[in-house]
C-alpha positions in Angstrom: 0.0 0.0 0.0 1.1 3.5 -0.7 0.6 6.3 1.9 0.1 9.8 0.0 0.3 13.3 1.2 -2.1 15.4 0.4 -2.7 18.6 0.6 -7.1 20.6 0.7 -8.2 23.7 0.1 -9.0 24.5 3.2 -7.9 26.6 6.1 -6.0 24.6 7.7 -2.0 24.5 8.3 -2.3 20.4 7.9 -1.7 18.0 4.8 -3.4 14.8 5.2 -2.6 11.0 4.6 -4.6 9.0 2.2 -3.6 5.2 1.3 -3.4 4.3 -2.2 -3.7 0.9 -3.5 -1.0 -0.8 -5.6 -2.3 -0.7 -9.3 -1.7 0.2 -12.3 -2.0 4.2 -11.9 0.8 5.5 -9.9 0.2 8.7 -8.1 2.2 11.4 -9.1 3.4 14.9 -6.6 1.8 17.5 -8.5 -1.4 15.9 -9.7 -5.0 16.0 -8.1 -7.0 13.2 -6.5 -10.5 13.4 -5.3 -10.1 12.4 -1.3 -13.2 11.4 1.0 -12.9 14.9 4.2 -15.8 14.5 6.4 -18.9 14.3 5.1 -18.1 15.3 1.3 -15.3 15.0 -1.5 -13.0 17.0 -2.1 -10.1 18.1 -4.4 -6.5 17.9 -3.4 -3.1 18.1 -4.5 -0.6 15.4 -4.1 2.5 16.9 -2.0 4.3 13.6 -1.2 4.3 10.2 -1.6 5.5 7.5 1.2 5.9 4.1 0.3 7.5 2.5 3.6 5.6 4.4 6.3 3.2 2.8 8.5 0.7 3.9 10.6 -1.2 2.9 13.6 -4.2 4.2 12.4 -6.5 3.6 9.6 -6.1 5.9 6.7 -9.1 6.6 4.3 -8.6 5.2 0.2 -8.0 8.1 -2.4 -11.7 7.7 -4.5 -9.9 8.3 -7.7 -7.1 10.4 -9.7 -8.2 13.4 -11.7 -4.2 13.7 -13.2 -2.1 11.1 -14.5 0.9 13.8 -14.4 1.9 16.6 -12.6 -0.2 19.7 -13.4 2.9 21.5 -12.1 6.1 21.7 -14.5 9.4 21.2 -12.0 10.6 24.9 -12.2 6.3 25.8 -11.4 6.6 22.9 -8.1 10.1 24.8 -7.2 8.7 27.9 -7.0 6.2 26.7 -5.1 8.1 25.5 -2.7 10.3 28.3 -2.6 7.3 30.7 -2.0 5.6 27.9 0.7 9.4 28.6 2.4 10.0 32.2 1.7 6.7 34.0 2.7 6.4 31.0 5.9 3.0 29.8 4.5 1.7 26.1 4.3 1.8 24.6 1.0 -2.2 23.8 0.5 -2.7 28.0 0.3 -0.2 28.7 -2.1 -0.8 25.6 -4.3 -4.8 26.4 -4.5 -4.1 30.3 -5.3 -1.9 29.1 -8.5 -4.0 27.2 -9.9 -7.1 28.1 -12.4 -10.2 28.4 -10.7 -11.9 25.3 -13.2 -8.6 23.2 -12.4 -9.8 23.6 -8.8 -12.8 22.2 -9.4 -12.3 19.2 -11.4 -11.8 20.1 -14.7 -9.7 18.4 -16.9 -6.4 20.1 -18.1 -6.5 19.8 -21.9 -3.5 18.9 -24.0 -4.3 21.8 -26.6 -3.8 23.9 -23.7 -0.4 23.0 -23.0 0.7 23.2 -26.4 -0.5 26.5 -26.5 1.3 27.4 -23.5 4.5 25.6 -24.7 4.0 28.5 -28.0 3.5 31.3 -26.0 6.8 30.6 -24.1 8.6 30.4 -27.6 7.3 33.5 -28.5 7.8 35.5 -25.2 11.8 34.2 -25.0 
């Protein structure tokens, strides 16, 4: 079993710790799962990914992956964790204000989108 970190849009200075089974899908830091909180479902970001920790208590199953990759390039997730670092702020509020607001809720991120993106960077430089 694989133990995930993962981090909710909510206001809380936490991440939380969602098991994973063994399959095909391997979870990815960067990309979002939908994770049972409470009562609902909600969205969450992947922040770390623990293969040989265990745990005295039972950890709730991620319901499913939204993101088979990162959504994050690596220079996008070092900034991240340079602001998360720099301005002393946990990692869940400065993930969830750079993302788009229809990423946030589900959406899927759409390859001619990233192309696109991938252009305008050619331009730009």
């Amino acid at each position: 079993m694989i133990i995930v970190e993962v981090a909710l849009p909510l206001p809380i200075k936490n991440n939380f710790f969602y098991s994973f089974p063994k399959s095909e899908i391997c979870p990815v830091i960067g990309s979002r799962v939908i994770v049972p909180f409470n009562n609902s479902q909600l969205i969450g970001i992947i922040v770390s990914i623990n293969n040989n920790k265990t745990y005295s208590f039972k950890l709730k199953k991620i319901i499913s992956i939204i993101d088979q990759q990162s959504i994050f390039t690596p220079s996008t997730w070092n900034l991240i964790l340079w602001c998360t670092d720099y301005y002393q702020c946990h990692i869940s509020f400065i993930i969830f204000n750079f993302i788009p607001y229809l990423l946030k809720k589900g959406k899927t991120l759409k390859k001619k989108c990233a192309t696109n993106v991938k252009l305008l960077k050619k331009v730009i430089l």
